[in-house]
CHARMM internal coordinates of N, CA and C (Angstrom, degrees):
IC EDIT
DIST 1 N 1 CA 1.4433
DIST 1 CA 1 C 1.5289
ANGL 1 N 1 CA 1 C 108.59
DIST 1 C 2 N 1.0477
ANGL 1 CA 1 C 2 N 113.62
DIHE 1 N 1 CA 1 C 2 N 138.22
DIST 2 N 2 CA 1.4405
ANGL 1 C 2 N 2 CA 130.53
DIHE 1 CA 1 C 2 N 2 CA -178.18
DIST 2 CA 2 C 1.5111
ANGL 2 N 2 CA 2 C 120.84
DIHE 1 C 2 N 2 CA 2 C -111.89
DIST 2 C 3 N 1.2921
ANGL 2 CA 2 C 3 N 145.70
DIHE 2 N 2 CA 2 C 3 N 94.72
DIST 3 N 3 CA 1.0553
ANGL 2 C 3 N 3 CA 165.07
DIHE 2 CA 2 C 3 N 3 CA 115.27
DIST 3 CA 3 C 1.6478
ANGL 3 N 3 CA 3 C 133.53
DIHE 2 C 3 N 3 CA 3 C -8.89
DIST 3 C 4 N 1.1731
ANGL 3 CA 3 C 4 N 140.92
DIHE 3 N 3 CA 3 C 4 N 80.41
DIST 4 N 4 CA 1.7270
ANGL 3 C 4 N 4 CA 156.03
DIHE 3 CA 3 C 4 N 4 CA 145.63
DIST 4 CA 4 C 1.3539
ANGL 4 N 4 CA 4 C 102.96
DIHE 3 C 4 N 4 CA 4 C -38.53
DIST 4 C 5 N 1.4376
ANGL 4 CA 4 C 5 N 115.91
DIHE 4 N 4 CA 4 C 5 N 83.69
DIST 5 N 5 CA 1.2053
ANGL 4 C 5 N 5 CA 90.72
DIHE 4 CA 4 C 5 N 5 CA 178.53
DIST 5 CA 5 C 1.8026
ANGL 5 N 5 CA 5 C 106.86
DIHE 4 C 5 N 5 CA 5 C -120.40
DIST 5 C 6 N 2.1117
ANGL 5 CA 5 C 6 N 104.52
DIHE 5 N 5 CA 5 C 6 N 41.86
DIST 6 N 6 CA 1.3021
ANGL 5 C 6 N 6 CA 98.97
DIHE 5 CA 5 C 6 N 6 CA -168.34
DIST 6 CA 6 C 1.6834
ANGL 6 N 6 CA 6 C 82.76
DIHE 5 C 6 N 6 CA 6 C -140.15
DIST 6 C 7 N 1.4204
ANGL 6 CA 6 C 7 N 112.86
DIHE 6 N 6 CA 6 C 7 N 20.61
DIST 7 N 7 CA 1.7079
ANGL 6 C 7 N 7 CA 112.24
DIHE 6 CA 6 C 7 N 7 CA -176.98
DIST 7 CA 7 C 1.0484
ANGL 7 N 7 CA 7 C 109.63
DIHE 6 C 7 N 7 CA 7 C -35.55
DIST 7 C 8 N 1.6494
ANGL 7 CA 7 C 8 N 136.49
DIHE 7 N 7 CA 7 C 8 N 160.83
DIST 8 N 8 CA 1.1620
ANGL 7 C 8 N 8 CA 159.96
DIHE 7 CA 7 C 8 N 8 CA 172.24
DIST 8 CA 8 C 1.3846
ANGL 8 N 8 CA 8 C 120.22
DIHE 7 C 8 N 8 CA 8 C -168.10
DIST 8 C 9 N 1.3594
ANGL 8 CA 8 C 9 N 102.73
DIHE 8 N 8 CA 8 C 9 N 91.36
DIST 9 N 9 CA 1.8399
ANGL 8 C 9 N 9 CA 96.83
DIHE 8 CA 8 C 9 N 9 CA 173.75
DIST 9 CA 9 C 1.2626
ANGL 9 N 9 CA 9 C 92.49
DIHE 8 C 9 N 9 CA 9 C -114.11
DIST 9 C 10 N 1.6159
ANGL 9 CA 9 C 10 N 91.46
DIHE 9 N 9 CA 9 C 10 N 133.44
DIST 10 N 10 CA 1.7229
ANGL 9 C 10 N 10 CA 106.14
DIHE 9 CA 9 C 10 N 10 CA 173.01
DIST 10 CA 10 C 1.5552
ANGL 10 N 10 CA 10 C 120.42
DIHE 9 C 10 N 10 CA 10 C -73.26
DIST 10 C 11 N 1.3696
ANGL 10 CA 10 C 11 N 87.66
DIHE 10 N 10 CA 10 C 11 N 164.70
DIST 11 N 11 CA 1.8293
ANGL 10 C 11 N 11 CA 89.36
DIHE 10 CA 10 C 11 N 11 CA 168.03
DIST 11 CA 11 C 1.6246
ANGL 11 N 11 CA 11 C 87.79
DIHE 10 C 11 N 11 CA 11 C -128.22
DIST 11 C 12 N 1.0924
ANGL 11 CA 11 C 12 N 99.41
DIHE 11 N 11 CA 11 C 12 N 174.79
DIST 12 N 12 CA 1.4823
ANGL 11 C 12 N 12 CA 147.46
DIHE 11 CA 11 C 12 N 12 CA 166.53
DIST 12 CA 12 C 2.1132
ANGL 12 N 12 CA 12 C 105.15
DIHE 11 C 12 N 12 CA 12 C -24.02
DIST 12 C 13 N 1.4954
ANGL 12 CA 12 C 13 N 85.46
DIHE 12 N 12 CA 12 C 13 N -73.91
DIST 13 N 13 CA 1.2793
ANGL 12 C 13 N 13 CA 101.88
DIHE 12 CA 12 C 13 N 13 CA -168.86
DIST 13 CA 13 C 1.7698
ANGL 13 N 13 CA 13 C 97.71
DIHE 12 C 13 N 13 CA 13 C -85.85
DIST 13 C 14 N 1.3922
ANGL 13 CA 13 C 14 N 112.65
DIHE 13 N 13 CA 13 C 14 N -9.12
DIST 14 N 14 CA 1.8383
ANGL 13 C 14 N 14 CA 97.45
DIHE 13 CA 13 C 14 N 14 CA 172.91
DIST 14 CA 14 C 1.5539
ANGL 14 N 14 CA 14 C 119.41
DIHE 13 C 14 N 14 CA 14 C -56.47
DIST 14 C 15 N 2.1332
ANGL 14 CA 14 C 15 N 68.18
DIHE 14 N 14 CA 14 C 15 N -49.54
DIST 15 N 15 CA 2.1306
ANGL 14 C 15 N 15 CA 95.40
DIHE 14 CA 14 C 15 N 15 CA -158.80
DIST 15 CA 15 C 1.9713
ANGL 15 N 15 CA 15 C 95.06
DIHE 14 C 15 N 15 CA 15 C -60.82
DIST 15 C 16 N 1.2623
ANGL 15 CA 15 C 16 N 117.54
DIHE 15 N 15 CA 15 C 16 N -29.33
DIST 16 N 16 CA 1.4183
ANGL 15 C 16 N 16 CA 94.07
DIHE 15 CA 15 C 16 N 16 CA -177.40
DIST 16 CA 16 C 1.4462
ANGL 16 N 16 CA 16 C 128.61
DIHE 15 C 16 N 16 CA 16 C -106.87
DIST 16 C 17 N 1.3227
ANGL 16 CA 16 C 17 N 109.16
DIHE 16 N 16 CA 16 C 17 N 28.19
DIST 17 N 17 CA 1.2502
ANGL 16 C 17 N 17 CA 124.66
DIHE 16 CA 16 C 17 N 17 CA 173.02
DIST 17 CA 17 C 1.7397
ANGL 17 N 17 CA 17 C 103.24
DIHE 16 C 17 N 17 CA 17 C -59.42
DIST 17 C 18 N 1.4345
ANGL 17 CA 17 C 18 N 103.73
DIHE 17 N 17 CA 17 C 18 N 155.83
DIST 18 N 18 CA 1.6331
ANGL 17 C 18 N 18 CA 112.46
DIHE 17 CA 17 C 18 N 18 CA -167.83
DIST 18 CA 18 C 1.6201
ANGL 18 N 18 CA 18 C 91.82
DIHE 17 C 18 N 18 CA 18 C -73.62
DIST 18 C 19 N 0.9855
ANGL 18 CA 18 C 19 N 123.61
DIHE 18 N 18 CA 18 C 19 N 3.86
DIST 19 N 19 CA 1.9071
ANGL 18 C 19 N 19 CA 104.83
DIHE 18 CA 18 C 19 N 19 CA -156.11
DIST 19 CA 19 C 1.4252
ANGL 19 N 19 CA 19 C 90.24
DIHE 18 C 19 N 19 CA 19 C -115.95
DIST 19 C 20 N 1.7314
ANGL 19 CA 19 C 20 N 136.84
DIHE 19 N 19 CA 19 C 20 N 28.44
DIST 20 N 20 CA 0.9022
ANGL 19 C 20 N 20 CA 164.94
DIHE 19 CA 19 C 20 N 20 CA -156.62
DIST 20 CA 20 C 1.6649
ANGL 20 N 20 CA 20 C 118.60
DIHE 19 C 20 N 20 CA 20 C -121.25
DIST 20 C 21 N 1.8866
ANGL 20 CA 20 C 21 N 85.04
DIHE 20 N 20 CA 20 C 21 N -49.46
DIST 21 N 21 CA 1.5370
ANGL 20 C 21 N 21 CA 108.10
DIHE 20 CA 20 C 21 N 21 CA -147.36
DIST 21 CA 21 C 1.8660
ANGL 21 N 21 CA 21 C 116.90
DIHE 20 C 21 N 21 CA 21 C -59.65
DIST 21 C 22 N 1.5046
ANGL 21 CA 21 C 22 N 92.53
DIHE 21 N 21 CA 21 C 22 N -5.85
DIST 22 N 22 CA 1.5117
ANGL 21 C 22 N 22 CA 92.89
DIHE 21 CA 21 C 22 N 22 CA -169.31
DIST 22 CA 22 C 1.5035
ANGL 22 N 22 CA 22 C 113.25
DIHE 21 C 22 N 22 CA 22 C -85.00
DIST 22 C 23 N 1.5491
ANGL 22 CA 22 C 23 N 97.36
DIHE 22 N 22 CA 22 C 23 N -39.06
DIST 23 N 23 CA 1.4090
ANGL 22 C 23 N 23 CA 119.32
DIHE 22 CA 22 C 23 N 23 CA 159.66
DIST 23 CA 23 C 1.4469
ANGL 23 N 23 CA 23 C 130.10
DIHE 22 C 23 N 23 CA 23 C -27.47
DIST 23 C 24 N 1.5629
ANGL 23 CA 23 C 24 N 105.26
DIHE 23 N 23 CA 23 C 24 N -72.09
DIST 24 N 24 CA 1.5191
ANGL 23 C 24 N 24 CA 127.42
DIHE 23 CA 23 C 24 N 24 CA 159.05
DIST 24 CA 24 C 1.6132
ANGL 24 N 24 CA 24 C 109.73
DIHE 23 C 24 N 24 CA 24 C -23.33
DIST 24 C 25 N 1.2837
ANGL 24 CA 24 C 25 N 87.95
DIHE 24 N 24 CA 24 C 25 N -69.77
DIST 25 N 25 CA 1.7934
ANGL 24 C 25 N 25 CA 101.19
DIHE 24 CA 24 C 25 N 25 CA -172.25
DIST 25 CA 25 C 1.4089
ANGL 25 N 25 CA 25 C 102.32
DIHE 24 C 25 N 25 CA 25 C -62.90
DIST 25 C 26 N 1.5816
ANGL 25 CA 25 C 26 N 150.57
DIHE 25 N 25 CA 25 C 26 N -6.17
DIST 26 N 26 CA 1.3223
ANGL 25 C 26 N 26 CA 134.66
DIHE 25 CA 25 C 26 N 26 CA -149.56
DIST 26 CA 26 C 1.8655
ANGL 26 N 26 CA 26 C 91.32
DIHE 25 C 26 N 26 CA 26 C -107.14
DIST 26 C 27 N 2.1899
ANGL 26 CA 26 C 27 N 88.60
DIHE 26 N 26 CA 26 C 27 N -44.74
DIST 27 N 27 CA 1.2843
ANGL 26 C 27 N 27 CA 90.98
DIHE 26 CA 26 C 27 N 27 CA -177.28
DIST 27 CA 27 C 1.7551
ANGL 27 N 27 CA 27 C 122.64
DIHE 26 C 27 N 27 CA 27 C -109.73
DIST 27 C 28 N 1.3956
ANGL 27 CA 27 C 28 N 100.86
DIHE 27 N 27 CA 27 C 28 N 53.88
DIST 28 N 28 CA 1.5592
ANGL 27 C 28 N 28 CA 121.93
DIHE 27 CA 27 C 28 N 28 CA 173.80
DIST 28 CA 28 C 1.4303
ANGL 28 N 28 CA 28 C 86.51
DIHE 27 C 28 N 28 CA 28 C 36.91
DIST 28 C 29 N 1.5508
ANGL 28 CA 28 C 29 N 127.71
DIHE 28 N 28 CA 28 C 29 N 50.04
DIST 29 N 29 CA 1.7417
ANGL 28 C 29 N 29 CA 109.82
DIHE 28 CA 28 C 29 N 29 CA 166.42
DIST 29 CA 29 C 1.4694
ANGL 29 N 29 CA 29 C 126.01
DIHE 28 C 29 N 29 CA 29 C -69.88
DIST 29 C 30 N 1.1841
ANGL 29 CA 29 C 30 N 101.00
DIHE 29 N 29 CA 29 C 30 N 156.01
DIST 30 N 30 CA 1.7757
ANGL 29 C 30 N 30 CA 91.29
DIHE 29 CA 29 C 30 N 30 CA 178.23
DIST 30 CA 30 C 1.3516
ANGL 30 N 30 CA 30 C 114.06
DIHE 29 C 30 N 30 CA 30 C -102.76
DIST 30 C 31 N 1.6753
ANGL 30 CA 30 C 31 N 115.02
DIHE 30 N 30 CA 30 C 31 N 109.13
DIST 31 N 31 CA 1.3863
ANGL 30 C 31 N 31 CA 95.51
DIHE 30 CA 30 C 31 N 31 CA -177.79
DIST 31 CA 31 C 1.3644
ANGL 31 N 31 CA 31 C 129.22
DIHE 30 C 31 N 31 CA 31 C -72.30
DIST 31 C 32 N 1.4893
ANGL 31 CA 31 C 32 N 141.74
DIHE 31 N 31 CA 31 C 32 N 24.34
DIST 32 N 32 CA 0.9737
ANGL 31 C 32 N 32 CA 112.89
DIHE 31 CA 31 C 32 N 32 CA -161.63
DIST 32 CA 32 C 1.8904
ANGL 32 N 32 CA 32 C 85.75
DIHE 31 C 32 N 32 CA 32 C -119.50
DIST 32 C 33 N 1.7012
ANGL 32 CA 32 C 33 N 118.44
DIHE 32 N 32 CA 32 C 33 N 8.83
DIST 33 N 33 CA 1.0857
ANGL 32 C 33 N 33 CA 142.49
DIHE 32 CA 32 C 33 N 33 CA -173.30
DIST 33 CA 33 C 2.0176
ANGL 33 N 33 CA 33 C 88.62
DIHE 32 C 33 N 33 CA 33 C -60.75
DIST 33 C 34 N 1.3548
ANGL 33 CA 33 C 34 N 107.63
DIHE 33 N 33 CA 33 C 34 N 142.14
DIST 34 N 34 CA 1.3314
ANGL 33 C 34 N 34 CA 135.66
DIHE 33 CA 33 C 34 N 34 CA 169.05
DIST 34 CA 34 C 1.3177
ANGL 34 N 34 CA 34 C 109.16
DIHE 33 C 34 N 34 CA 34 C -75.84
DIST 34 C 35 N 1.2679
ANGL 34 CA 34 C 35 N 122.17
DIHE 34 N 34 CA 34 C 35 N 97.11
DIST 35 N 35 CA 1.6301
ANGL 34 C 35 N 35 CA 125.51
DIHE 34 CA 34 C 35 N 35 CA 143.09
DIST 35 CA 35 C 1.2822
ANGL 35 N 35 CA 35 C 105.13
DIHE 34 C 35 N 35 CA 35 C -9.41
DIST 35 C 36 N 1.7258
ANGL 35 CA 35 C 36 N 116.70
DIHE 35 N 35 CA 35 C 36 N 148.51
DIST 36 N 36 CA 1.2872
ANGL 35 C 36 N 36 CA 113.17
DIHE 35 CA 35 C 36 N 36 CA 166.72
DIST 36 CA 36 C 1.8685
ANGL 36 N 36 CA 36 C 114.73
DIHE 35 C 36 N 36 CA 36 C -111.82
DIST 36 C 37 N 1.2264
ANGL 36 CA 36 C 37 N 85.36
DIHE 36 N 36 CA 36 C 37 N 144.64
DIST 37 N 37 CA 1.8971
ANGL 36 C 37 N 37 CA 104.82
DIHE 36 CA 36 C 37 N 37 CA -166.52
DIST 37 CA 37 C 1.4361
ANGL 37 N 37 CA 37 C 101.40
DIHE 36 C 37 N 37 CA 37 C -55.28
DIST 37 C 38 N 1.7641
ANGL 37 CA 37 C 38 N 112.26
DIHE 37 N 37 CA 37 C 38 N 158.93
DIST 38 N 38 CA 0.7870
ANGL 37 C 38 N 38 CA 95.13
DIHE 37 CA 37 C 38 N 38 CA 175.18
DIST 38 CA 38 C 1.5788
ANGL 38 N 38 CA 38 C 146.46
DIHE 37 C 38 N 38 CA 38 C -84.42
DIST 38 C 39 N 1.8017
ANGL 38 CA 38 C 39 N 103.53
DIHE 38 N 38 CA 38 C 39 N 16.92
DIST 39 N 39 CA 1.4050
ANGL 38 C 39 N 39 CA 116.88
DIHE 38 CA 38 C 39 N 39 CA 163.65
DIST 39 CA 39 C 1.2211
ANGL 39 N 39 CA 39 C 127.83
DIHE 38 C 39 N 39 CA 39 C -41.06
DIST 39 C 40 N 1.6441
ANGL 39 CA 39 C 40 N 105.18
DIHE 39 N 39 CA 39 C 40 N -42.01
DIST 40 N 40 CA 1.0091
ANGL 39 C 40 N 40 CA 119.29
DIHE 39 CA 39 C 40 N 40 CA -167.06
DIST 40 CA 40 C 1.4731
ANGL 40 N 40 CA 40 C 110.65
DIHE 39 C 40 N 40 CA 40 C -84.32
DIST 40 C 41 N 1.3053
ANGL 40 CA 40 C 41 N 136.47
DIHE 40 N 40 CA 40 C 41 N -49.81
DIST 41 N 41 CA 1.1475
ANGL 40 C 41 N 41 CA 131.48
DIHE 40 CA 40 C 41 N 41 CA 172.62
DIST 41 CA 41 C 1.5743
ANGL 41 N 41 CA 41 C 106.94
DIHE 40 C 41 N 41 CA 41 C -51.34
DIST 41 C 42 N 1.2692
ANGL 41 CA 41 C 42 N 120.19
DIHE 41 N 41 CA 41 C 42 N -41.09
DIST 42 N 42 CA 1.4170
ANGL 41 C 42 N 42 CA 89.51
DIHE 41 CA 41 C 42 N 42 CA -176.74
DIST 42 CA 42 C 1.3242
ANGL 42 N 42 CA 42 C 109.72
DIHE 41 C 42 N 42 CA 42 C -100.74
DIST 42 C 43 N 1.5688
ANGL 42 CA 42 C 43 N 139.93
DIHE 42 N 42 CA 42 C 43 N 49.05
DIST 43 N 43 CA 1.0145
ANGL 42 C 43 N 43 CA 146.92
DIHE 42 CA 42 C 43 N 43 CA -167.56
DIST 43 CA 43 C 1.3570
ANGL 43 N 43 CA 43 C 85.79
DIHE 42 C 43 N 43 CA 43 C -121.48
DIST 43 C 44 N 1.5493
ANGL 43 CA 43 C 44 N 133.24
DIHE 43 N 43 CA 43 C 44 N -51.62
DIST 44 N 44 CA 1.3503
ANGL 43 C 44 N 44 CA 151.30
DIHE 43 CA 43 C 44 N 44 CA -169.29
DIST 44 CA 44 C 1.6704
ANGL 44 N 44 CA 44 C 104.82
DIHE 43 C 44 N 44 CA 44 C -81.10
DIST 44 C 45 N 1.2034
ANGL 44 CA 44 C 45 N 123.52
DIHE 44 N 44 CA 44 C 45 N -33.44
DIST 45 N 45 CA 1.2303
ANGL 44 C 45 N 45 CA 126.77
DIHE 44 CA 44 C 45 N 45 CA 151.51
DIST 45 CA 45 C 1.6685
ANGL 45 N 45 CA 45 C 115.09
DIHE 44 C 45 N 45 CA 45 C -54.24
DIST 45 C 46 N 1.1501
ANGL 45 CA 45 C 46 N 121.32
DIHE 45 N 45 CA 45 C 46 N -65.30
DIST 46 N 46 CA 1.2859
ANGL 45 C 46 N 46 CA 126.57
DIHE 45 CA 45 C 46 N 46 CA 178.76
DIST 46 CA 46 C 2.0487
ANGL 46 N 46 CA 46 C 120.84
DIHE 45 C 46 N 46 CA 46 C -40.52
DIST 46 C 47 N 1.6413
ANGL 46 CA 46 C 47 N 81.72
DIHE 46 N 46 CA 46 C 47 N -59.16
DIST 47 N 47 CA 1.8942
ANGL 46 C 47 N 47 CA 94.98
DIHE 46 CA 46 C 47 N 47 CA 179.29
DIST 47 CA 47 C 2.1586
ANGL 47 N 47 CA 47 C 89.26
DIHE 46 C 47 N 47 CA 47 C -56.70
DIST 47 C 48 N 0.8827
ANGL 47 CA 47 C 48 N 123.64
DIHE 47 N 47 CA 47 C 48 N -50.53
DIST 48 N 48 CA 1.1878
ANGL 47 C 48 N 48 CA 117.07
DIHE 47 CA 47 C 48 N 48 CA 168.32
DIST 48 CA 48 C 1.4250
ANGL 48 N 48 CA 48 C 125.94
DIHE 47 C 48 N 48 CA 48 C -25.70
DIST 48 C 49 N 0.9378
ANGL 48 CA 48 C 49 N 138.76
DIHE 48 N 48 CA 48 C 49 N -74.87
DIST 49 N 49 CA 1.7390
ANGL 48 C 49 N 49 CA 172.58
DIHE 48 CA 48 C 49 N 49 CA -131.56
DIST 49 CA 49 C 1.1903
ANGL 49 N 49 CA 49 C 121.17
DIHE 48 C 49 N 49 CA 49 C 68.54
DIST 49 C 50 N 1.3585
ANGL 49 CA 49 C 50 N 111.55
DIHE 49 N 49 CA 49 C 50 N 18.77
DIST 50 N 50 CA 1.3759
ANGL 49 C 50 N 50 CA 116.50
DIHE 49 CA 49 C 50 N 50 CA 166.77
DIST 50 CA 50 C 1.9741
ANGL 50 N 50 CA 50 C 132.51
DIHE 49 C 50 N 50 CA 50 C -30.28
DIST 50 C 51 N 1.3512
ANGL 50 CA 50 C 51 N 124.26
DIHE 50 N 50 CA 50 C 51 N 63.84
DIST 51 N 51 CA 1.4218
ANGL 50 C 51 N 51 CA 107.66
DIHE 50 CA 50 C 51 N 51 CA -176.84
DIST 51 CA 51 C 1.4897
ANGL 51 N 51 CA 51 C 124.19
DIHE 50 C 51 N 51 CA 51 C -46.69
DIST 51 C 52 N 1.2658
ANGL 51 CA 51 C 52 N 109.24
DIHE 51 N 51 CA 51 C 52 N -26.00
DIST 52 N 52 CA 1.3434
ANGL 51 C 52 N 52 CA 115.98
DIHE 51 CA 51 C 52 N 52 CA 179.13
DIST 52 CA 52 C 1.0207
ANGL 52 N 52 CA 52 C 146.15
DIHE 51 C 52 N 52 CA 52 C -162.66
DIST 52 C 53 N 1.4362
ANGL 52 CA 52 C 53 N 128.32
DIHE 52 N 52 CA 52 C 53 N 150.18
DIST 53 N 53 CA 1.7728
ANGL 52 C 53 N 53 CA 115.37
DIHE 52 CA 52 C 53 N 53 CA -163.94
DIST 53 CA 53 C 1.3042
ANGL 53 N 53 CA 53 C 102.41
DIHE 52 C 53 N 53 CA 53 C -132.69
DIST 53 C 54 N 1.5525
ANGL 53 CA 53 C 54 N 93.16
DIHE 53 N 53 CA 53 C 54 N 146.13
DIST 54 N 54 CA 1.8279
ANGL 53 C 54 N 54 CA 106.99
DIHE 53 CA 53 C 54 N 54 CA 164.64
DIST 54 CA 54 C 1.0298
ANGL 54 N 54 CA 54 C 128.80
DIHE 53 C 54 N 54 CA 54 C -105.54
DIST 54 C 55 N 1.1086
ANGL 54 CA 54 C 55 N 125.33
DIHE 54 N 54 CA 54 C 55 N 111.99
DIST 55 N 55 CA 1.6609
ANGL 54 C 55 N 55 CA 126.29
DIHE 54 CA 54 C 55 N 55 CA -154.23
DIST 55 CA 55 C 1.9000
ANGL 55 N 55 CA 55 C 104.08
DIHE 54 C 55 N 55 CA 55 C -117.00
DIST 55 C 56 N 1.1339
ANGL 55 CA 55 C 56 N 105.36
DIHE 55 N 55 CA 55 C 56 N 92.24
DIST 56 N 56 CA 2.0735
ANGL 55 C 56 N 56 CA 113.09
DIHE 55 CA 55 C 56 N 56 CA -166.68
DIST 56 CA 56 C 1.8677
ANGL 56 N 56 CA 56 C 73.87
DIHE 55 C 56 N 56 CA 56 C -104.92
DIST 56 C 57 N 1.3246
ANGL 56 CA 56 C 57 N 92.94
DIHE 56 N 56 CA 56 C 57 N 178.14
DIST 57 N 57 CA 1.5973
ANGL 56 C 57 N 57 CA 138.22
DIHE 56 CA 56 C 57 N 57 CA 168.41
DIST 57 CA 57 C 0.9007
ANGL 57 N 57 CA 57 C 117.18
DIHE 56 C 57 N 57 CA 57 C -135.08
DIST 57 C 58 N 2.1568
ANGL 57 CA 57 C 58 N 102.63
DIHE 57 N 57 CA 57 C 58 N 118.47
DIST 58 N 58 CA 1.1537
ANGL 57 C 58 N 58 CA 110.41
DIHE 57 CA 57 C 58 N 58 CA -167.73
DIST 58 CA 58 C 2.1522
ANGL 58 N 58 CA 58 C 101.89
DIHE 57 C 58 N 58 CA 58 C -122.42
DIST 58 C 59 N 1.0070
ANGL 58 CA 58 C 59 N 102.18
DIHE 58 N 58 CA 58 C 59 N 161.70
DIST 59 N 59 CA 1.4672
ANGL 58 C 59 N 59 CA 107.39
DIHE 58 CA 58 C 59 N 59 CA -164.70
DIST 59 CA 59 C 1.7282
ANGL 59 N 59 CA 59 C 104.65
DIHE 58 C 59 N 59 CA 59 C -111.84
DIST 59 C 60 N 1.1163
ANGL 59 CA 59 C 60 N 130.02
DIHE 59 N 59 CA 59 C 60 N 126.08
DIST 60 N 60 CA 1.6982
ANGL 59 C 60 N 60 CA 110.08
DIHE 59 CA 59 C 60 N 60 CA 167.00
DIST 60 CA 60 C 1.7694
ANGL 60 N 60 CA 60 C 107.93
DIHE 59 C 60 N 60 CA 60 C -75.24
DIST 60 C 61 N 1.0114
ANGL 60 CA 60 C 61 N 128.86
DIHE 60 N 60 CA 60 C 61 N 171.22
DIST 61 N 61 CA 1.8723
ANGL 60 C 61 N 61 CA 130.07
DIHE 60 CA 60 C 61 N 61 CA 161.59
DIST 61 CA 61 C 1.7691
ANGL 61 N 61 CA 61 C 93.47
DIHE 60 C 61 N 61 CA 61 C -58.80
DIST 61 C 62 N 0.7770
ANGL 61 CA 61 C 62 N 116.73
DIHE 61 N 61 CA 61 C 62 N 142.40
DIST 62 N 62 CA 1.5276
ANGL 61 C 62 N 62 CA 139.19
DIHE 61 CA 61 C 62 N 62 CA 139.29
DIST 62 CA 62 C 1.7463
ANGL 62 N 62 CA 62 C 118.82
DIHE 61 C 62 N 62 CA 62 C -67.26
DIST 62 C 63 N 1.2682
ANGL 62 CA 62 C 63 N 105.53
DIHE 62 N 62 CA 62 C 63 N -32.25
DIST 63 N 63 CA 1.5803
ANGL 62 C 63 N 63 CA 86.22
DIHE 62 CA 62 C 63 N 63 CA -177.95
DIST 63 CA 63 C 1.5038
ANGL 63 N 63 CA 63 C 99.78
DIHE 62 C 63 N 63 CA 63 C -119.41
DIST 63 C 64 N 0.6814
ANGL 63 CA 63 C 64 N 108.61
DIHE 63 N 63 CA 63 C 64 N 170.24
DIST 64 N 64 CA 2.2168
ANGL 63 C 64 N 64 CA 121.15
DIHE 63 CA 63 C 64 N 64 CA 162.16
DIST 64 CA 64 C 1.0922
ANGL 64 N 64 CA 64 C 95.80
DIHE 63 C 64 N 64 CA 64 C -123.01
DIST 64 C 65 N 1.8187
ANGL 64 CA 64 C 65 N 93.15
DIHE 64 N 64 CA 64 C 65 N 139.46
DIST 65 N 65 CA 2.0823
ANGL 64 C 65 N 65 CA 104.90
DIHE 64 CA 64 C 65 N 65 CA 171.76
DIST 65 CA 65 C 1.6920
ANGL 65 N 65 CA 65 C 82.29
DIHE 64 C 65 N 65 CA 65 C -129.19
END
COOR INIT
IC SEED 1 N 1 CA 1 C
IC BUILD
């Protein structure tokens, strides 16, 4: 049995968060490029053998002290 236990499917508003932005620029991304659905993640999960995924919500801090 196979276990995801670091899932991350983006949305929309993840992928273009500023804490991203360096990324974008490293890999000439296109932002106006479509997130992929979640068919696809678990299609790519599947070719995997992935039995299963954990899909939490995680937050970065907003501030630095």
């Amino acid at each position: 049995m196979i276990v995801d236990v670091w899932m991350q499917h983006p949305t929309e508003r993840f992928s273009q968060h500023d804490m991203f932005a360096s990324l974008r620029r490293w890999t000439n991304a296109d932002e106006s490029a479509a997130v992929p659905g979640i068919d696809m993640t678990i299609a790519a999960m599947d070719a995997g053998g992935v039995d299963f995924g954990l899909l939490s919500a995680w937050s970065r801090p907003t501030t630095l002290h």
